[in-house]
FITORNU-731180 format. One record per residue (C-alpha): x, y, z; residue number from 1. Coordinates in steps of 0.25 Angstrom, whole numbers, plus 5000, padded with zeros to 4 digits. Layout:
N
+------+------+------+-----+
|   xx |   yy |   zz | pos |
+------+------+------+-----+
|    X |    Y |    Z | NUM |
...
+------+------+------+-----+
END
This chain:
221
+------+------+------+-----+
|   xx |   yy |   zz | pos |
+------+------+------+-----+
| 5000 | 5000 | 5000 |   1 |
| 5011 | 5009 | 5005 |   2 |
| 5019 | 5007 | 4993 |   3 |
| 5007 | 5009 | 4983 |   4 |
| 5004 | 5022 | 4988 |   5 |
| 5020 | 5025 | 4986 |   6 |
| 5020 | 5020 | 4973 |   7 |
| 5007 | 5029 | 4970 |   8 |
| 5014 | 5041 | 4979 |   9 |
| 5026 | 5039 | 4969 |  10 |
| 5018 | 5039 | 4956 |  11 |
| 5009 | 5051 | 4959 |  12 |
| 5023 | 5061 | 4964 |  13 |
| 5029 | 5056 | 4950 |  14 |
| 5017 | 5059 | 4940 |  15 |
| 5018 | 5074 | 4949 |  16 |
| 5033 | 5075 | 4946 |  17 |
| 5029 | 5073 | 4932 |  18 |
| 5017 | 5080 | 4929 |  19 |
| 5017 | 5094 | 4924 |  20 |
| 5008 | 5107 | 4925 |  21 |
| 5006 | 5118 | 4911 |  22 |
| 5006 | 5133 | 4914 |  23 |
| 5004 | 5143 | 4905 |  24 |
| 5000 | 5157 | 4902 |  25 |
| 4988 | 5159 | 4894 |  26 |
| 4984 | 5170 | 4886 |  27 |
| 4977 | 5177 | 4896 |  28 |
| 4988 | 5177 | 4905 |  29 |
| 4985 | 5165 | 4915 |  30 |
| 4993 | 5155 | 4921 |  31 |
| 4988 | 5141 | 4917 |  32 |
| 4993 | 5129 | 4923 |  33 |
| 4987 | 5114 | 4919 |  34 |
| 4993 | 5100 | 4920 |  35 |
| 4992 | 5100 | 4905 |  36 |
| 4996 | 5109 | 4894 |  37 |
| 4986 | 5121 | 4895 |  38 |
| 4978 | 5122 | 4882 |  39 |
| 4976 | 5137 | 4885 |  40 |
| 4991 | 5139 | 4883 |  41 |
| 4993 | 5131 | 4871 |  42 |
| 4998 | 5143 | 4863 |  43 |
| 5007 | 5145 | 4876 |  44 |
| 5019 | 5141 | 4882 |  45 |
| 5016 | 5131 | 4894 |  46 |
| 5026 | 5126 | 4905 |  47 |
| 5025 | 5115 | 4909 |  48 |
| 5028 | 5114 | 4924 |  49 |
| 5033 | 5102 | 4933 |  50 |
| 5025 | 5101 | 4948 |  51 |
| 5035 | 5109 | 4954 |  52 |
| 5033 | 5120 | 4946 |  53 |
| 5047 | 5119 | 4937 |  54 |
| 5044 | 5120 | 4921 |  55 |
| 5044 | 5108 | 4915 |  56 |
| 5044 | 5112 | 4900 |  57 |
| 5039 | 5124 | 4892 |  58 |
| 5028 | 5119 | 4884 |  59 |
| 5027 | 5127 | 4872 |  60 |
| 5015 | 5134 | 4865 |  61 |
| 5007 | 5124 | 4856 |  62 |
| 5006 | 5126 | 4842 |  63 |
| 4996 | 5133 | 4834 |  64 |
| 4993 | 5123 | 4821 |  65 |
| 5000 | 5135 | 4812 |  66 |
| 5010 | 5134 | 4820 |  67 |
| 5010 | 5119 | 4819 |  68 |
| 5009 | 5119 | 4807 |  69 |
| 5023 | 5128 | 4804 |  70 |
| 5029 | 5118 | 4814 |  71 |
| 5027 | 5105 | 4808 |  72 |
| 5031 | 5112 | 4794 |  73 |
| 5043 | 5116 | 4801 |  74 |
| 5045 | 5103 | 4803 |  75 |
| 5041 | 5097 | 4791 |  76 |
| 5053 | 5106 | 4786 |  77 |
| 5064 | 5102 | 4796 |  78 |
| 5060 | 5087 | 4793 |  79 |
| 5061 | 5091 | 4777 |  80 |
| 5075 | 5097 | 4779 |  81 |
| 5081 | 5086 | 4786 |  82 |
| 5077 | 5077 | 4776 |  83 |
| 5082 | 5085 | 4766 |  84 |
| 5096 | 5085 | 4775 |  85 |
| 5096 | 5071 | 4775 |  86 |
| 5094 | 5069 | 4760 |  87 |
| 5105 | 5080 | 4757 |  88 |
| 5115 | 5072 | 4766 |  89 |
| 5110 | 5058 | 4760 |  90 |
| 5111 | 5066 | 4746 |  91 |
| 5127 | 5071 | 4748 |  92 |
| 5130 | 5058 | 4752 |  93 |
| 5126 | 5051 | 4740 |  94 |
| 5132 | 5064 | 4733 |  95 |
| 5146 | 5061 | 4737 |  96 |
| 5145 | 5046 | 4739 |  97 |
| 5143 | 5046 | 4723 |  98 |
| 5152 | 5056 | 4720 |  99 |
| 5165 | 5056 | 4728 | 100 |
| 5172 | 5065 | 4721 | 101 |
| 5171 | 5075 | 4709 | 102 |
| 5174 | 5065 | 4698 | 103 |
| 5163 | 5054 | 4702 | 104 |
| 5155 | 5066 | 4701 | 105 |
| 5161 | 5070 | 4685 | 106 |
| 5160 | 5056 | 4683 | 107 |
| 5143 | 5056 | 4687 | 108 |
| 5141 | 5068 | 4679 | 109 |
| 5148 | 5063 | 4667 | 110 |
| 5141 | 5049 | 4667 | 111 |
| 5127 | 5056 | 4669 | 112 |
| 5129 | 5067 | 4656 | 113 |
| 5135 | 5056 | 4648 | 114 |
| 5121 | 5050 | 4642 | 115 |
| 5114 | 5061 | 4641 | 116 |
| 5127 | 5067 | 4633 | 117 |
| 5126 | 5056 | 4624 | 118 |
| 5112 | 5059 | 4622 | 119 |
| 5116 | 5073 | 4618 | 120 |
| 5125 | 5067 | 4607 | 121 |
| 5116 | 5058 | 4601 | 122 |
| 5104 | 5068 | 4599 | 123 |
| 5115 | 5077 | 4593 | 124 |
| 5118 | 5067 | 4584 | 125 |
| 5104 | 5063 | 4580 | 126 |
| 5102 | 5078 | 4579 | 127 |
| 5114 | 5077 | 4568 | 128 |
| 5107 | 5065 | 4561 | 129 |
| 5094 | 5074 | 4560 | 130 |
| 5101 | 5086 | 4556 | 131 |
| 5107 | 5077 | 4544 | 132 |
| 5094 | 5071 | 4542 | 133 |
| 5087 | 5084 | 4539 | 134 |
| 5097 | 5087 | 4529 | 135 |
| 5091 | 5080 | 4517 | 136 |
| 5078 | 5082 | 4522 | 137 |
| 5081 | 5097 | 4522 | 138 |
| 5085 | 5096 | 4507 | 139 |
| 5073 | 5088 | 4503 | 140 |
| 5066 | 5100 | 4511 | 141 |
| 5073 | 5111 | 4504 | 142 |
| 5069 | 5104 | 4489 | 143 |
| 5053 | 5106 | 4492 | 144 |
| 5056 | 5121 | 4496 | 145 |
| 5043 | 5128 | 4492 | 146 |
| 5037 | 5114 | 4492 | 147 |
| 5028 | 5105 | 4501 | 148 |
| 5037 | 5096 | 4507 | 149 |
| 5033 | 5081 | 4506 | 150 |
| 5028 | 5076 | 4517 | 151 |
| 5038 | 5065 | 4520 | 152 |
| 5049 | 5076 | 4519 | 153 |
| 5041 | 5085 | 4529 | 154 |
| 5040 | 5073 | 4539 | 155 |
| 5056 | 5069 | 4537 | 156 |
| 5057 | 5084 | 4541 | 157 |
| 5048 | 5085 | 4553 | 158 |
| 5053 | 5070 | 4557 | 159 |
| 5067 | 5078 | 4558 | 160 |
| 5064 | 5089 | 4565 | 161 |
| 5056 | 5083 | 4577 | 162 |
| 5068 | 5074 | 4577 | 163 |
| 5078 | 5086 | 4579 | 164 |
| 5067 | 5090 | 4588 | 165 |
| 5070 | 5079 | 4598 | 166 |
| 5085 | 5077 | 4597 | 167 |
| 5086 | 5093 | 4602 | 168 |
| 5074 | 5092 | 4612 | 169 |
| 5085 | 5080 | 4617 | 170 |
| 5097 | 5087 | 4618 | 171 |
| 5091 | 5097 | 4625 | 172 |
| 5087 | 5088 | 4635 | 173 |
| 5101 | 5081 | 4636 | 174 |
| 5107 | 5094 | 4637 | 175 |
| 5097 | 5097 | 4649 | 176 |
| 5101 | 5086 | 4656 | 177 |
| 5116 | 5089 | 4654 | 178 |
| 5114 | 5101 | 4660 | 179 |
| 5107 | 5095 | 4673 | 180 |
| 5114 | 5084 | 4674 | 181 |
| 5127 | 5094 | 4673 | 182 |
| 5119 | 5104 | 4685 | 183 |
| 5116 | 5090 | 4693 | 184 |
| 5129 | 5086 | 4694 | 185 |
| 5136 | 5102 | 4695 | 186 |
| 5127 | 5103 | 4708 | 187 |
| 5132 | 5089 | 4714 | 188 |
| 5144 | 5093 | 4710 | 189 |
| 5144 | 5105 | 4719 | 190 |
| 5138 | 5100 | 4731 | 191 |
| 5148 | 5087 | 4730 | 192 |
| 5160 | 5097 | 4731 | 193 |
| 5156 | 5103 | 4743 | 194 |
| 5153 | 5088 | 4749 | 195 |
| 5165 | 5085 | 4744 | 196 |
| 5172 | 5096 | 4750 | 197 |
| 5166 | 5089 | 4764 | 198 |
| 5152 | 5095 | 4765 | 199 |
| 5143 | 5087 | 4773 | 200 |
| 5133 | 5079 | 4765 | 201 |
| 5120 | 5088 | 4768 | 202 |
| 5127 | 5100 | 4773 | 203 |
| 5121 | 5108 | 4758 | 204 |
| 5107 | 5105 | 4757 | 205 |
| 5099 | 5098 | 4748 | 206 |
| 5108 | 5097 | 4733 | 207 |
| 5103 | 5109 | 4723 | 208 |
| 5095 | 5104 | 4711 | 209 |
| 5103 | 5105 | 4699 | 210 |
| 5098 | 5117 | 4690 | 211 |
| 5089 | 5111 | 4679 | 212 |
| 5092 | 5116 | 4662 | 213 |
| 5089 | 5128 | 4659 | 214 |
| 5075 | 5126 | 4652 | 215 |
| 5075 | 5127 | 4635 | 216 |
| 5066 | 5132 | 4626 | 217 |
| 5060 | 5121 | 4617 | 218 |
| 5063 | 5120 | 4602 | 219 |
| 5054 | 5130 | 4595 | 220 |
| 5050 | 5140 | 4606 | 221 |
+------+------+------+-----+
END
């Protein structure tokens, strides 16, 4: 018996030692004390006060839902930004595990420009084969002068240029895509100098975006 009622004695000082009263300062100017946050001075700051009457902590204000809102944004923003941190360090990493050195970085460039210079060189020699092509055409052309053109020639004609059409539309392109592949690698190029240089992975952000071709008229307008 004795020792329940110890027990119960001991329970009851430990959940006082442990419980807390809320004061505050409405709006009106009163003192409010509760043994919970007080709703009156939710907008407030509450302290939180131990048995004695020592602070236990500062409780702050609660939040409006604007208020709220621009919180969880802000955090939305830190999250995003620590990603994006993560993947620039990832990103640097694979940048200078691929490319050690400038020459493996010449050597990347070299291999990614080669096909689609070869694809330069074959549409300028097809451009050539048309060109000669024409020639005849051109002559046949020049004897109706004044004349309907048969409608064989005219079609041999039109055939031809939709032909040179194509073949410059497609050097165009690959001329394009020389320039960015040439701006992709210029801007690894430069962040690689500074990792190599012993800049730490991640320490420059996320890597610039290569500036895209300068954008051409088409044929005829």
């Amino acid at each position: 018996m004795w020792r329940c009622l110890a027990v119960l004695a001991g329970f009851v000082a430990a959940s006082s030692a442990h419980a807390a009263i809320y004061s505050c300062v409405d709006g009106s100017g009163r003192r409010l004390t509760s043994d919970r946050p007080i709703v009156e001075c939710a907008t407030r700051e509450q302290r939180m006060l131990n048995t004695d009457g020592s602070v236990r902590q500062i409780v702050p204000p609660t939040m409006t839902p604007d208020e709220r809102a621009e919180a969880d944004a802000k955090e939305r923003q830190a999250a995003a930004d620590r990603v994006a941190q993560q993947d620039a360090m990832r990103r640097d990493r694979n940048l200078v595990n691929r490319f050690p050195n400038d020459a493996a970085h010449m050597k990347a460039r070299e291999a990614a420009l080669d096909d689609v210079r070869k694809g330069v060189a074959f549409s300028q020699g097809r451009l050539a084969e048309l060109e000669r092509e024409r020639k005849p055409l051109l002559d046949e052309q020049e004897f109706y002068k004044g004349r309907k053109l048969p409608a064989k020639l005219r079609q041999q004609l039109d055939a031809n240029d939709a032909a040179v059409a194509a073949q410059k539309s497609l050097v165009q392109n690959q001329e394009d895509e020389i320039v960015r592949i040439n701006n992709l690698y210029d801007v690894e190029l430069e962040r690689l100098k500074k990792l190599w240089a012993g800049a730490s992975p991640g320490s420059m952000g996320a890597l610039p975006a290569a500036s895209a071709p300068p954008q051409r008229k088409a044929a005829g307008k």
